[in-house]
C-alpha positions as CSV (number, residue, x, y, z in Angstrom):
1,X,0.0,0.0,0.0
2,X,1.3,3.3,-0.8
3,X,1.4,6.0,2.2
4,X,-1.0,8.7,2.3
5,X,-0.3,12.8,1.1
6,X,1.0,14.3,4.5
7,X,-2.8,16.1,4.3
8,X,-4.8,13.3,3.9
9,X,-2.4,11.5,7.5
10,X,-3.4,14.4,9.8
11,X,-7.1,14.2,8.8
12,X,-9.6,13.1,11.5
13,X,-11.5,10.1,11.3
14,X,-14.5,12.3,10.3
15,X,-12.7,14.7,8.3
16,X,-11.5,11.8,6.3
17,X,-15.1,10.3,6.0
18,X,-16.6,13.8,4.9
19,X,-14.6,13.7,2.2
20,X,-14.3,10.4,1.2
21,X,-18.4,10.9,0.6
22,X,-17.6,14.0,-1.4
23,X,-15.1,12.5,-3.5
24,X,-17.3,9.3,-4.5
25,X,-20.4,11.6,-5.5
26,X,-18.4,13.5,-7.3
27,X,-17.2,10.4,-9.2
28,X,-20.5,8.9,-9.5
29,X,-21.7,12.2,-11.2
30,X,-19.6,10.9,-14.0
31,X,-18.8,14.8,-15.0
32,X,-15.0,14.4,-14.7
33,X,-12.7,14.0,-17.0
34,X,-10.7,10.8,-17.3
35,X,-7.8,12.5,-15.5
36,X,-9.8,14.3,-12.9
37,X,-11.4,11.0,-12.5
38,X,-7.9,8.7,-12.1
39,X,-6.7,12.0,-9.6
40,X,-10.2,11.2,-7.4
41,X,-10.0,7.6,-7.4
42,X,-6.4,7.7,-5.9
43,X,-7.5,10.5,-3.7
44,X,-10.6,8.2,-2.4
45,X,-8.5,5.4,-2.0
46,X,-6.2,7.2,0.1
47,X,-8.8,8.7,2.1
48,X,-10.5,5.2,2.3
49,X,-6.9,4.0,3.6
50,X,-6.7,6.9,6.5
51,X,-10.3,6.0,7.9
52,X,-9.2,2.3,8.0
53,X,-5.9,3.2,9.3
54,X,-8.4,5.2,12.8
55,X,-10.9,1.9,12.8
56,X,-8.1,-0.2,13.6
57,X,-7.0,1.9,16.2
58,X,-10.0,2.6,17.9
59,X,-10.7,-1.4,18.0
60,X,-6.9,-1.9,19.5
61,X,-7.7,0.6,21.8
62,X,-11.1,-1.0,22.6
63,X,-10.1,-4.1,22.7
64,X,-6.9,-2.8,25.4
65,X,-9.7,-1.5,27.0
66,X,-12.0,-4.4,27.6
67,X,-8.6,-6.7,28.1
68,X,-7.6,-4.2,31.4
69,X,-11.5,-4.8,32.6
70,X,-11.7,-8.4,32.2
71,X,-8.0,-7.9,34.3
72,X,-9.3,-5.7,36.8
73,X,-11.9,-8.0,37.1
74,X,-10.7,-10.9,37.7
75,X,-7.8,-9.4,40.5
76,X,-11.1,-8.1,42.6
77,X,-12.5,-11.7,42.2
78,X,-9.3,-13.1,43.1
79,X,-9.5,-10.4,46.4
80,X,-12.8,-11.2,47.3
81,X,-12.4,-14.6,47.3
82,X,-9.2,-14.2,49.2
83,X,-11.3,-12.3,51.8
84,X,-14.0,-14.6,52.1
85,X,-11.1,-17.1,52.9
86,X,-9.7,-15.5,55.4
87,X,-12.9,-15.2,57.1
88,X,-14.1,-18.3,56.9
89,X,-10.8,-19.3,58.5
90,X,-11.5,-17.0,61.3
């Protein structure tokens, strides 16, 4: 995969979607010429790349997310079960 114009990297997610939308009505008008057309089509898929590139990171960091929960969750389960132990022993 080719990288991405510098522009296109420091686009939001949503900046990149707004325009992704703009550039595939504007090729579905079929007004362009061929060129113009080739120029979008690269654009799109570029801008198609950068809101792939913030999907996968928002599902890492989701995912990092859920993993420290399911963590945290089980080390208080661990604790209370420790506890109830320790007071069944007393």
């Amino acid at each position: 995969m080719t990288s991405a114009p510098d522009d296109i990297t420091d686009l939001t997610y949503e900046q990149a979607r707004d325009e992704l939308v703009r550039v595939v009505t504007e090729l579905e008008q079929g007004s362009s010429t061929l060129e113009e057309a080739l120029t979008l089509w690269e654009r799109g898929e570029a801008l198609a790349a950068r809101c792939e590139e913030w999907l996968i990171g928002a599902k890492a960091r989701l995912d990092a997310a859920r993993t420290a929960q399911a963590e945290s969750g089980q080390a208080e389960s661990v604790q209370a079960a420790s506890a109830q132990a320790q007071s069944a022993e007393a």
